[in-house]
N, C-alpha and C positions, 0 to 999 in steps of 0.2 A: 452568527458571523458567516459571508459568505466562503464558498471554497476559489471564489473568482482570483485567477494569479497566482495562487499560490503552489510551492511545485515540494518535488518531492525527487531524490538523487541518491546512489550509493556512494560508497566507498573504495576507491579503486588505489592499491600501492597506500594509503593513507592521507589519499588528498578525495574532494569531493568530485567527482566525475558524474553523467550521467542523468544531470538535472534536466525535469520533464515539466510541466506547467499542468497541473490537474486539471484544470479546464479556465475558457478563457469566460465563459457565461457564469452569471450569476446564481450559485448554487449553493441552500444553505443544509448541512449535512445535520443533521437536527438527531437527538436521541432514540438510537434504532434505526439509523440508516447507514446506507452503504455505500462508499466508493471502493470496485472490485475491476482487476485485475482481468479477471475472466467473463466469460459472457454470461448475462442475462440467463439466457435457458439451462447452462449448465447448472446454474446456480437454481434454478426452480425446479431441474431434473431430480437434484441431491437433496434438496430441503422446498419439495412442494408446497407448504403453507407459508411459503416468502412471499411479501409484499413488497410486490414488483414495482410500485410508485415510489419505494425508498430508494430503487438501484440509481446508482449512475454508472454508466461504461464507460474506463478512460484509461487510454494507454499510461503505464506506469513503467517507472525502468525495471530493469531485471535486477535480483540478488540472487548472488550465490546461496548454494545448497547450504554448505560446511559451514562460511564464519561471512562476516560483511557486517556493511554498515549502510542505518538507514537515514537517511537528513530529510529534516524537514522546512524550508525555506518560504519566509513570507514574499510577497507581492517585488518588493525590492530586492531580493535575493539575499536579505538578512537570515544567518542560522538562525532558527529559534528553537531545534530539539535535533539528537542524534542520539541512535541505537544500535550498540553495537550487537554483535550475536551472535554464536556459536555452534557448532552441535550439542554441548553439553548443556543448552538453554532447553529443548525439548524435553515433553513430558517421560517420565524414565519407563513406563506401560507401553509406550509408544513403538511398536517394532520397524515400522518402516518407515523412516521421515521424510523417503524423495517426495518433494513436492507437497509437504506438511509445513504451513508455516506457523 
């Protein structure tokens, strides 16, 4: 299935805010690929044997640190999944979760 239309929004006060469109090109995100937030190179910086043919770059909204919520919306802006989330969802080994999702 492609990822063409399909968008992705948080949770702002408990209404859906934030909705972005993952891209408008036809893109089928296939097992073992990536749509990332961050850039390309950071991403080959921190895990060198990444196959850069699976990346895609695309602006995605922001989520909060602490707690939020993440929607995922088809082509027509139908919900079809939400996650909510917390600090206490982190792994408990884990010391320092700024920016660990």
């Amino acid at each position: 299935m492609s990822l063409a239309g399909w968008k992705l929004g948080n949770v702002s006060d408990g209404a859906v805010d934030d909705v972005l469109t993952i891209t408008g090109a036809s893109f089928l995100l296939l097992p073992g690929a990536y749509a990332d937030r961050e850039s390309t190179a950071n991403i080959v910086s921190n895990y060198p044997q990444s196959r850069t043919e699976r990346f895609m770059e695309t602006d995605l909204p922001s989520y909060n640190n602490g707690e939020g919520g993440v929607v995922l919306q088809a082509p027509d802006g139908t919900q079809l999944d939400r996650f909510d989330y917390n600090d206490d969802l982190h792994f408990a080994l884990v010391n320092e979760t700024e920016g660990i999702a």
